[in-house]
TIVO-2410 file (N, C-alpha, C; in nm, 3 decimals):
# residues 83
REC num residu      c1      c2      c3 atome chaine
REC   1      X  14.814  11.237   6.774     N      A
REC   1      X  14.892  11.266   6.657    CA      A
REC   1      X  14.909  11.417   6.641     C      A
REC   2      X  14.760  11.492   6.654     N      A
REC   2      X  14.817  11.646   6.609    CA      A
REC   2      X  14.925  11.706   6.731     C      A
REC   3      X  14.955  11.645   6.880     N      A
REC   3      X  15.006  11.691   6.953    CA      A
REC   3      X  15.144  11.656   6.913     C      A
REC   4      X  15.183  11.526   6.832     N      A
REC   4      X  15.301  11.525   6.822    CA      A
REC   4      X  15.338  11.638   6.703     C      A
REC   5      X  15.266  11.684   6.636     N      A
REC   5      X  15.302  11.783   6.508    CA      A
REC   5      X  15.340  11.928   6.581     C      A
REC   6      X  15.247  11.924   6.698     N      A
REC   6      X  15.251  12.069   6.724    CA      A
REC   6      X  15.362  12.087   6.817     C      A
REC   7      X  15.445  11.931   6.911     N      A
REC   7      X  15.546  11.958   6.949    CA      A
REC   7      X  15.663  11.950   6.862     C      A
REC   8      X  15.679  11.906   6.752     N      A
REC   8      X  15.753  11.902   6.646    CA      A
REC   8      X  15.784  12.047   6.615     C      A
REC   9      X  15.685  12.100   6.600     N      A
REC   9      X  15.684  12.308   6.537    CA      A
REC   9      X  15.711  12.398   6.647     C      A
REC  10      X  15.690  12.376   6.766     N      A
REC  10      X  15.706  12.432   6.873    CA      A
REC  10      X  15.843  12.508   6.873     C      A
REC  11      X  15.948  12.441   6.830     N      A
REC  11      X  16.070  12.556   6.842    CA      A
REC  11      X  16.071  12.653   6.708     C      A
REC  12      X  16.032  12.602   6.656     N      A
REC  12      X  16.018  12.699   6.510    CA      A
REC  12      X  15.883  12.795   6.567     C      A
REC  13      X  15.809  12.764   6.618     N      A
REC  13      X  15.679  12.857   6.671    CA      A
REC  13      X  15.789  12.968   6.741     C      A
REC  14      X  15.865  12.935   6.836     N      A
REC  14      X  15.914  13.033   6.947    CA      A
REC  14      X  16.007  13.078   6.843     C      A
REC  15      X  16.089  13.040   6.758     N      A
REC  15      X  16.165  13.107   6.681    CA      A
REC  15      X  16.086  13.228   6.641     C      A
REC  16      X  15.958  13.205   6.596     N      A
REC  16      X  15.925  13.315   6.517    CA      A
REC  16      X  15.844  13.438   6.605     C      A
REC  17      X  15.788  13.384   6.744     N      A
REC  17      X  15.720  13.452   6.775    CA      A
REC  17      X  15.877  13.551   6.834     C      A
REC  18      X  15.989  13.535   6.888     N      A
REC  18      X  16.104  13.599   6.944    CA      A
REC  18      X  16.151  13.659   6.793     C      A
REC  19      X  16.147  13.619   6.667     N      A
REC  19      X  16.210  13.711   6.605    CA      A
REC  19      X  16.116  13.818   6.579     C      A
REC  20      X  15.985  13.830   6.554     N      A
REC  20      X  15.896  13.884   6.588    CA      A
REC  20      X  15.880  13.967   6.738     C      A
REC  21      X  15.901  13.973   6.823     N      A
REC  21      X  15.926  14.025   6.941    CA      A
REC  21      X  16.035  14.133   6.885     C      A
REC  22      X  16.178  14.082   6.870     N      A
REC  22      X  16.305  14.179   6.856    CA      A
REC  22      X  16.270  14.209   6.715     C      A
REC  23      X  16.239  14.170   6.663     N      A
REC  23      X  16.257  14.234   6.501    CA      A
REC  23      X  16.312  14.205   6.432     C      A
REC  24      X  16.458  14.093   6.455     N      A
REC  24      X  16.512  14.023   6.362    CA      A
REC  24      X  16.475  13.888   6.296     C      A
REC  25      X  16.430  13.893   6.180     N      A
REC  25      X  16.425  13.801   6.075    CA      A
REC  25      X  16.522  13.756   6.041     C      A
REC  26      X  16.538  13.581   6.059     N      A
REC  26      X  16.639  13.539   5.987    CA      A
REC  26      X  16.676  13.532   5.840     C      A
REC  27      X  16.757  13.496   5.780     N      A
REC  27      X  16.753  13.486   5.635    CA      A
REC  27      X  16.689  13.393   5.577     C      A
REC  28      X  16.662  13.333   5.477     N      A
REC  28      X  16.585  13.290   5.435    CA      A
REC  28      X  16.647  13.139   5.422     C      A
REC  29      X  16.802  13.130   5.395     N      A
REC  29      X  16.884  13.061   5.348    CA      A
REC  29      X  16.907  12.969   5.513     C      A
REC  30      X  16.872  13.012   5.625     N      A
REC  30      X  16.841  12.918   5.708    CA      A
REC  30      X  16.751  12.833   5.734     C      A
REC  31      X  16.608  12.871   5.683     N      A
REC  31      X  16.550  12.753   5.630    CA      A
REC  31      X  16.536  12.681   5.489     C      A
REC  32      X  16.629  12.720   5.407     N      A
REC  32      X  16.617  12.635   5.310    CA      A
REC  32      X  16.635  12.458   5.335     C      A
REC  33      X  16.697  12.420   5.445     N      A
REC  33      X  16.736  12.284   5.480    CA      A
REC  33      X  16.544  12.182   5.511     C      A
REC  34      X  16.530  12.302   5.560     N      A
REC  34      X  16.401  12.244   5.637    CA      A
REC  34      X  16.288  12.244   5.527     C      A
REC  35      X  16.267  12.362   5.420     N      A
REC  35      X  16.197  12.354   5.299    CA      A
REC  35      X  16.192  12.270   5.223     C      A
REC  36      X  16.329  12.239   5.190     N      A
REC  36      X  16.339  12.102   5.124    CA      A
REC  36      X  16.322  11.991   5.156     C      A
REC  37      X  16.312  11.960   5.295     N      A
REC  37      X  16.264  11.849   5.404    CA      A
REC  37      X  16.079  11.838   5.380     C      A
REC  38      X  16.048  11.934   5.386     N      A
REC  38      X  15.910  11.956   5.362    CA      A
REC  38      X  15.828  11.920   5.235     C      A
REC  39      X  15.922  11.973   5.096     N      A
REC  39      X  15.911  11.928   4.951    CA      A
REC  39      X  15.924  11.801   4.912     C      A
REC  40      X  16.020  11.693   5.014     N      A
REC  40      X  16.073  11.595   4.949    CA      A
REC  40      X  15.911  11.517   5.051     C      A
REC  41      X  15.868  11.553   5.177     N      A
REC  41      X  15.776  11.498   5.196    CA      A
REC  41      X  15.664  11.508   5.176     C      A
REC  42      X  15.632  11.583   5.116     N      A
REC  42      X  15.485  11.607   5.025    CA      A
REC  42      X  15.531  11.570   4.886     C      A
REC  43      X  15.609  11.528   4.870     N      A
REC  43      X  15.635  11.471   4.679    CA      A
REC  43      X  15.594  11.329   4.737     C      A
REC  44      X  15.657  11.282   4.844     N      A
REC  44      X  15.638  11.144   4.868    CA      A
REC  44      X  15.535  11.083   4.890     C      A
REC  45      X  15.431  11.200   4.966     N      A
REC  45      X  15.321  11.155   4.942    CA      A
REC  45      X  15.218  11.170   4.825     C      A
REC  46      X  15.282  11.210   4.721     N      A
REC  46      X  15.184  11.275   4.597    CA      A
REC  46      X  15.168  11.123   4.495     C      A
REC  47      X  15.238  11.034   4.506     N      A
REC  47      X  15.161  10.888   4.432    CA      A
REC  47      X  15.056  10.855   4.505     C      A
REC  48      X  15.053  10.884   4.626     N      A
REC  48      X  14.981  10.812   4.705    CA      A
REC  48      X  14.835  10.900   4.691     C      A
REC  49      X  14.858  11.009   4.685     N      A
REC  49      X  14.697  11.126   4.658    CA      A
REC  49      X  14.676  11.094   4.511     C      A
REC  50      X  14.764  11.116   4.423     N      A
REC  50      X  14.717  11.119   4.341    CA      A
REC  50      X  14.682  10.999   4.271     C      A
REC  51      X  14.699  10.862   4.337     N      A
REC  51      X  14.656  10.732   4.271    CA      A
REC  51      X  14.506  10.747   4.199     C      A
REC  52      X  14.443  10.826   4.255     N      A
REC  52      X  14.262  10.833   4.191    CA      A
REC  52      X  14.256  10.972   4.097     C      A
REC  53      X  14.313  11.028   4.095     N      A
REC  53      X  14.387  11.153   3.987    CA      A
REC  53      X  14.251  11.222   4.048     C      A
REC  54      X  14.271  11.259   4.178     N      A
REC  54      X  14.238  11.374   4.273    CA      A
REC  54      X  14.220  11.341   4.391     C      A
REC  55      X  14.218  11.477   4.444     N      A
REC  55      X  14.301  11.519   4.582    CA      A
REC  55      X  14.164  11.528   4.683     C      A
REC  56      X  14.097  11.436   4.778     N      A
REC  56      X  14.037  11.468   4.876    CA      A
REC  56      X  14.079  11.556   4.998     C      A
REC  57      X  13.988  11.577   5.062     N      A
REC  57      X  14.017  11.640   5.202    CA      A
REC  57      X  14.094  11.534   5.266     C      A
REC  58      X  14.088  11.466   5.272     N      A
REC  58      X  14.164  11.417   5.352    CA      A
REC  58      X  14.306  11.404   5.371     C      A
REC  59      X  14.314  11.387   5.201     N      A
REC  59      X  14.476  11.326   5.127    CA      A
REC  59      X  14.523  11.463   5.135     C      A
REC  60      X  14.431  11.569   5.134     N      A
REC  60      X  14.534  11.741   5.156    CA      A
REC  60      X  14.561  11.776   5.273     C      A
REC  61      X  14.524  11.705   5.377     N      A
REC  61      X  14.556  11.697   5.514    CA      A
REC  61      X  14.694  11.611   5.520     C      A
REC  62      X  14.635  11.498   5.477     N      A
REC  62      X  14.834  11.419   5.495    CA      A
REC  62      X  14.915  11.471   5.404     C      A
REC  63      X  14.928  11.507   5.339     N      A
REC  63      X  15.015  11.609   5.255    CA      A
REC  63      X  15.093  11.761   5.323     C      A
REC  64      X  14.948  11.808   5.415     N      A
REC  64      X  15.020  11.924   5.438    CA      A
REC  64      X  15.059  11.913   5.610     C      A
REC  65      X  15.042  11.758   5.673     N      A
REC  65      X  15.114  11.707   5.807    CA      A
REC  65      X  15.238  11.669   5.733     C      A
REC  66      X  15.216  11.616   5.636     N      A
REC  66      X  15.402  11.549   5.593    CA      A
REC  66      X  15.456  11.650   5.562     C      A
REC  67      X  15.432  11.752   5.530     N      A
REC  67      X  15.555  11.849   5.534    CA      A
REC  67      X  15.547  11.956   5.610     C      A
REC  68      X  15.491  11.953   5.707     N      A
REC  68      X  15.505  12.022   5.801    CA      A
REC  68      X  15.566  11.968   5.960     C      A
REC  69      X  15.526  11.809   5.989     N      A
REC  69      X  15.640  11.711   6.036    CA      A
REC  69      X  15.782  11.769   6.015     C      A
REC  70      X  15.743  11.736   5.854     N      A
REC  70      X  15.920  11.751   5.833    CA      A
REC  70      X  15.996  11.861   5.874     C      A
REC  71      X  15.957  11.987   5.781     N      A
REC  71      X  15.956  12.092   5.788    CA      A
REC  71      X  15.991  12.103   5.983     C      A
REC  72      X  15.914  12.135   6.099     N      A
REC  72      X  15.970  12.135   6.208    CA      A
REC  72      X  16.069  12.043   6.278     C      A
REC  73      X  16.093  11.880   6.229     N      A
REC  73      X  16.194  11.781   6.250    CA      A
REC  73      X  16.331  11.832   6.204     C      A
REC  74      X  16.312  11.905   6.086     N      A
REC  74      X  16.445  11.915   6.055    CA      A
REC  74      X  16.513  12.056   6.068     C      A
REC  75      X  16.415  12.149   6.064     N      A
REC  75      X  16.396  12.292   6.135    CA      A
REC  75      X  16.475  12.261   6.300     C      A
REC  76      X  16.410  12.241   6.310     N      A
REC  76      X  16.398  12.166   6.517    CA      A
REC  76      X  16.533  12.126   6.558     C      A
REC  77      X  16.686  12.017   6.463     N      A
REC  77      X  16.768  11.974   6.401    CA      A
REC  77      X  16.849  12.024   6.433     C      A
REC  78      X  16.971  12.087   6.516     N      A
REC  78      X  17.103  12.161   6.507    CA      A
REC  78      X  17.163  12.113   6.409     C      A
REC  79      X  17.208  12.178   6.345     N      A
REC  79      X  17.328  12.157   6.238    CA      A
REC  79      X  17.460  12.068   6.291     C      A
REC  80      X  17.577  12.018   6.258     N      A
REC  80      X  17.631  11.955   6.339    CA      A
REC  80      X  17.786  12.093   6.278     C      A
REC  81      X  17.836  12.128   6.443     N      A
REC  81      X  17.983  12.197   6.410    CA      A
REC  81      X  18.056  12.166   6.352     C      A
REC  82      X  18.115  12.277   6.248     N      A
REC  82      X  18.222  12.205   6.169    CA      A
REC  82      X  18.391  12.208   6.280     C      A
REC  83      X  18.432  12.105   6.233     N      A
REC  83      X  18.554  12.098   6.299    CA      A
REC  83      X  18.692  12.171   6.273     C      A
***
């Protein structure tokens, strides 16, 4: 499982270590798609942590794989060309 997360982030890893290399930072507004991918999957899992009205180690682990899954799935994602 953690290997599929870490190939999931892997292009976002090289994204950053190359903008880091040259020096250009993207804007911020290019990952907003993927942030919100990340928010909507840690909300989704927040009935599920918070059914006992608190947060184990464990349940803060699937919380911060579900949006970080996401977060590189949809990061990871080409946009589709407009026509």
């Amino acid at each position: 499982m953690l290997a599929q997360i870490v190939k999931a982030l892997m292009p976002f890893l090289a994204h950053v270590r190359e903008a880091a290399r040259t020096g250009k930072w993207l804007r911020w507004q290019e990952y907003a798609k993927a942030l919100v991918a990340a928010a909507v999957a840690a909300g989704a899992q927040l009935p599920v942590v918070l059914a006992d009205e608190r947060v184990s180690g464990t349940e803060g682990w699937a919380l911060g794989l579900a949006a970080a899954v996401a977060f590189g799935a949809v990061w990871s994602t080409p946009n589709k060309q407009g026509e």
